[in-house]
C-alpha positions as CSV (number, residue, x, y, z in Angstrom):
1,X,-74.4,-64.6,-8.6
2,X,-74.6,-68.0,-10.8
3,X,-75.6,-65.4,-13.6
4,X,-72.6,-63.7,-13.0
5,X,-70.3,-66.4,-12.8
6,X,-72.0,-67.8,-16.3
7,X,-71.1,-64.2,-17.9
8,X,-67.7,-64.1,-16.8
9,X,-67.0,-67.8,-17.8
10,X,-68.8,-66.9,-21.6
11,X,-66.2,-64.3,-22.0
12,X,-63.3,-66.2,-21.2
13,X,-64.4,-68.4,-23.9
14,X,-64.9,-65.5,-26.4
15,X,-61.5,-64.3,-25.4
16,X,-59.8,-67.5,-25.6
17,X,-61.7,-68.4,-29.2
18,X,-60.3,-65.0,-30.3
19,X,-57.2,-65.1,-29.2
20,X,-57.1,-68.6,-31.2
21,X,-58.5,-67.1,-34.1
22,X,-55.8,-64.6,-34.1
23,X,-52.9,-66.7,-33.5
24,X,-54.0,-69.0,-36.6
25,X,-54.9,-66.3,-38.8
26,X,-51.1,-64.7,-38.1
27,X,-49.6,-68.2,-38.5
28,X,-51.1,-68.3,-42.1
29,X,-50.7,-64.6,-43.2
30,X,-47.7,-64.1,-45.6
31,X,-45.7,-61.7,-43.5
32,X,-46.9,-62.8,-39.9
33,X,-46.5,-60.3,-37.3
34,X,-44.1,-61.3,-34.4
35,X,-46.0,-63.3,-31.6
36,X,-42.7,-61.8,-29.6
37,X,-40.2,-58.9,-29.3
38,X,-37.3,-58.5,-31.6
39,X,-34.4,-55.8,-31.5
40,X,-33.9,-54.5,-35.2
41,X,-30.4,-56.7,-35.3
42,X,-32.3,-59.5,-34.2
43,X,-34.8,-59.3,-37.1
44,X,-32.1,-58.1,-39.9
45,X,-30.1,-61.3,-38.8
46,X,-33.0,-63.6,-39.1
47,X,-33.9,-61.6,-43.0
48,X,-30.7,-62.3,-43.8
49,X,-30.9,-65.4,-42.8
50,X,-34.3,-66.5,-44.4
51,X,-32.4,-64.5,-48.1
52,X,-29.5,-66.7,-47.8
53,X,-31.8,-70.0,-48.0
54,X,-33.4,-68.8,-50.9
55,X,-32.9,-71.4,-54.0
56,X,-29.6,-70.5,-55.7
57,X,-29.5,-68.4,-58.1
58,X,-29.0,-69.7,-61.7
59,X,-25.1,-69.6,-62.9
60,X,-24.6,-68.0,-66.2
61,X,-21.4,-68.1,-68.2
62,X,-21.6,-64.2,-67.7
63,X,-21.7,-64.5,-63.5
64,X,-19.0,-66.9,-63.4
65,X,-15.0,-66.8,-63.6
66,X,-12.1,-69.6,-64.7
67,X,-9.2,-70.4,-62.7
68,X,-7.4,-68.0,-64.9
69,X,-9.7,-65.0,-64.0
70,X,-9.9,-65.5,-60.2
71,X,-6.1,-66.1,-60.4
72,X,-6.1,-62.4,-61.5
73,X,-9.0,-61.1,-59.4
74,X,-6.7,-62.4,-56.2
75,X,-3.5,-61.3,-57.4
76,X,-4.8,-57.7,-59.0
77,X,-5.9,-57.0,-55.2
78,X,-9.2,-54.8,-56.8
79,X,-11.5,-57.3,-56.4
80,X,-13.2,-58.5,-52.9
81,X,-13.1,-62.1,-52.9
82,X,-15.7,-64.6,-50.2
83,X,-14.7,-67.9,-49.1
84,X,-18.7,-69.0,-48.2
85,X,-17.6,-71.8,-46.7
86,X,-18.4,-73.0,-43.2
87,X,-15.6,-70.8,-41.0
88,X,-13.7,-74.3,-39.8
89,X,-12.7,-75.2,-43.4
90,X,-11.8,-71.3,-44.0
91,X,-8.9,-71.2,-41.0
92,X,-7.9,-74.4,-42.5
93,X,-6.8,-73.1,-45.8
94,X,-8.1,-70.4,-47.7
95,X,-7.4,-68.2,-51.1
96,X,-4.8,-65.0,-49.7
97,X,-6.9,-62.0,-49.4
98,X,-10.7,-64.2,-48.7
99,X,-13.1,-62.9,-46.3
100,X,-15.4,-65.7,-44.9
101,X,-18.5,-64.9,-45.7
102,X,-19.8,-68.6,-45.2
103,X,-23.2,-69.5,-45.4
104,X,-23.9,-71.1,-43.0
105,X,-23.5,-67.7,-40.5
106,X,-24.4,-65.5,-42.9
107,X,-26.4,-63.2,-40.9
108,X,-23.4,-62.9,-37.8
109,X,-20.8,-63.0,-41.2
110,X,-22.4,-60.4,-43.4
111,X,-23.1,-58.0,-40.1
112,X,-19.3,-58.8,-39.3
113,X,-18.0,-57.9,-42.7
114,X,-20.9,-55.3,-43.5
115,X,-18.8,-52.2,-42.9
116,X,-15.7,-53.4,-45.2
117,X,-18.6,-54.3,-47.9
118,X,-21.2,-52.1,-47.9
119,X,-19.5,-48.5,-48.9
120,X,-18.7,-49.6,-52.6
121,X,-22.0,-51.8,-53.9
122,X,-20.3,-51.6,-57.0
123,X,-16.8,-53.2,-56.1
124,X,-16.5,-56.4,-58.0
125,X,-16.7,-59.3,-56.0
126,X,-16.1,-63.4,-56.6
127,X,-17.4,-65.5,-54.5
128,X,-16.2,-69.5,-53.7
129,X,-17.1,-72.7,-51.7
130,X,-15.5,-75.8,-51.7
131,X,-16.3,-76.4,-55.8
132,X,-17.7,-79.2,-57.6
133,X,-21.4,-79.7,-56.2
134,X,-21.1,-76.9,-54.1
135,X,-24.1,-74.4,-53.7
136,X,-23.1,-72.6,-50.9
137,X,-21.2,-69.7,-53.0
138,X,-24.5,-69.3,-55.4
139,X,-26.3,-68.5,-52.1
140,X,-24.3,-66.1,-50.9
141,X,-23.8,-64.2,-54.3
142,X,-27.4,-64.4,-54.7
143,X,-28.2,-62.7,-51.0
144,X,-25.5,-60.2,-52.0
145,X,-27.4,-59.4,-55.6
146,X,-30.5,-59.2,-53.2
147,X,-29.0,-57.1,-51.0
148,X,-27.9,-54.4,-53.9
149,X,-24.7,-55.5,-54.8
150,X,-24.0,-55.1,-58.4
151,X,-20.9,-56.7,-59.6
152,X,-20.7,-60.6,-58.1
153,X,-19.8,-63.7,-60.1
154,X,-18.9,-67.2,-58.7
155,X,-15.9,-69.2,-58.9
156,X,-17.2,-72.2,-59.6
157,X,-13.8,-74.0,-59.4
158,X,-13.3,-73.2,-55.8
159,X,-11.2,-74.3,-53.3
160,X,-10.7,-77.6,-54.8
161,X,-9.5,-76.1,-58.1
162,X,-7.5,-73.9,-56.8
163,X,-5.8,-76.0,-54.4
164,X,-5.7,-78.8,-56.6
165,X,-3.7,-75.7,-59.4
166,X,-0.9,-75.8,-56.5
167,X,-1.7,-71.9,-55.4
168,X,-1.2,-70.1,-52.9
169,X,-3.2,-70.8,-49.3
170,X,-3.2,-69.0,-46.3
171,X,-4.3,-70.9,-42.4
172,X,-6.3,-69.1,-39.7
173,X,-8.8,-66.1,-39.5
174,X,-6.8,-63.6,-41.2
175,X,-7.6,-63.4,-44.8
């Protein structure tokens, strides 16, 4: 019996030295398996999510428009144009025509907005933020490059500029 009890009590070690083992070697491996279960929405939103935090991408003259040429883009009515600002400055003012793509929900944002976006990867879109400093546009039109889009540039003016130019805003969640 005290044999028996020694067995048993060995193989709950082994078990629970294994079952460390395992956990740490998943913790380190580069594309760790889930330690619990996901629905395929919930681990799209959190890709999405980790491909938005990505660094931004570098702005080229080539990737980015003037007030001039978004002045255009939003009056010509062919081009999608993303406010990726947080949603609470977006319903406070926003370009006519924006979507709110913002950053900060991108995953919820981009799900919201997928079925208006994805049909036409090659649609040109411009993406803005708030301007100046802001990264938050280069994020986004670098998880939209990721995500096979083929045709965004960055108005690097953004809302500032084009507030600041006197043009036409809109209020609330309607673009």
């Amino acid at each position: 019996m005290i044999r028996f009890a020694r067995d048993i009590g060995a193989v709950i070690v082994i078990a629970i030295v294994a079952l460390g083992v395992g956990f740490g070697v998943n913790r380190m491996s580069a594309n760790p398996l889930p330690t619990m279960y996901q629905t395929p929405e919930q681990r799209f939103d959190a890709q999405l999510t980790r491909l938005v935090a990505a660094p931004p991408f570098p702005i080229t003259p080539n990737l980015t428009v003037n007030l001039d040429e978004f002045h255009s883009a939003v009056s010509g009515h062919s081009t999608t144009i993303l406010d990726a600002r947080p949603s609470v400055f977006y319903e406070r003012g926003h370009v006519p025509g924006a979507l709110n793509l913002a950053r900060d929900d991108f995953a919820k944002d981009y799900s919201r907005l997928a079925p208006v976006l994805k049909p036409d990867l090659d649609k040109p879109i411009i993406v803005y933020c708030a301007g100046g400093e802001c990264h938050d546009s280069k994020m986004v039109a670098g998880a939209l490059l990721a995500l096979g889009f083929s045709k965004v540039r960055v108005f690097t003016g953004g809302w500032d500029e084009w507030s600041a130019a006197g043009l036409p805003t809109v209020k609330g969640t309607a673009p």
